[in-house]
C-alpha positions as CSV (number, residue, x, y, z in Angstrom):
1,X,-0.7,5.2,-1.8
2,X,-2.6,7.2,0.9
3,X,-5.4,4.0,0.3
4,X,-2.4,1.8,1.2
5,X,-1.7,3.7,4.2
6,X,-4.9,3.4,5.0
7,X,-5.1,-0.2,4.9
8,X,-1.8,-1.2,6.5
9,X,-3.0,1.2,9.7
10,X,-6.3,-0.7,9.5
11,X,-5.0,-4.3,9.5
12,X,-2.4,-3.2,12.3
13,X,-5.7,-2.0,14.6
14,X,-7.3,-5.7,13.7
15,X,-3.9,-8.0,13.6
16,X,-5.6,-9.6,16.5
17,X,-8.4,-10.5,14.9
18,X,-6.3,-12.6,11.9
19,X,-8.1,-10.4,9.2
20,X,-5.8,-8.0,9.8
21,X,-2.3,-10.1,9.0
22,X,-4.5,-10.0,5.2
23,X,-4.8,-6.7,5.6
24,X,-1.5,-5.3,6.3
25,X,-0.6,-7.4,3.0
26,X,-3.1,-5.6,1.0
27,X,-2.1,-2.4,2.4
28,X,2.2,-2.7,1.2
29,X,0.7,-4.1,-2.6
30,X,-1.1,-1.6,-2.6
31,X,1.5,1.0,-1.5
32,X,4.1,-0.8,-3.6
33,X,1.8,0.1,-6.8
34,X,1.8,3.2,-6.0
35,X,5.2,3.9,-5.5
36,X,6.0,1.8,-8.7
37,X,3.2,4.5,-11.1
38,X,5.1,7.2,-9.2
39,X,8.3,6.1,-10.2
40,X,7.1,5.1,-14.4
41,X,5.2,8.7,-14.1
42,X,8.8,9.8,-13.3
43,X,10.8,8.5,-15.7
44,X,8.2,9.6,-18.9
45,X,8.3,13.1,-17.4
46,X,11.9,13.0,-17.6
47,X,12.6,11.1,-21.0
């Protein structure tokens, strides 16, 4: 998630370059994985 983070504040510093429009898109998959393991590490702690 931080490596998300990391990206999406990246692509937002180079969205006027174009790469970062890629970036940004990289950065919330990436996040979104990392929410979704958070959420499965969750639920098989709590079964």
């Amino acid at each position: 998630m931080a490596f998300g983070r990391l990206l999406l504040h990246y692509g937002l510093q180079t969205l006027q370059y174009g790469i970062g429009i890629v970036l940004v898109f990289l950065g919330l998959v990436v996040m979104a994985l990392g929410y979704m393991l958070l959420l499965i590490e969750l639920l098989i702690c709590w079964s």
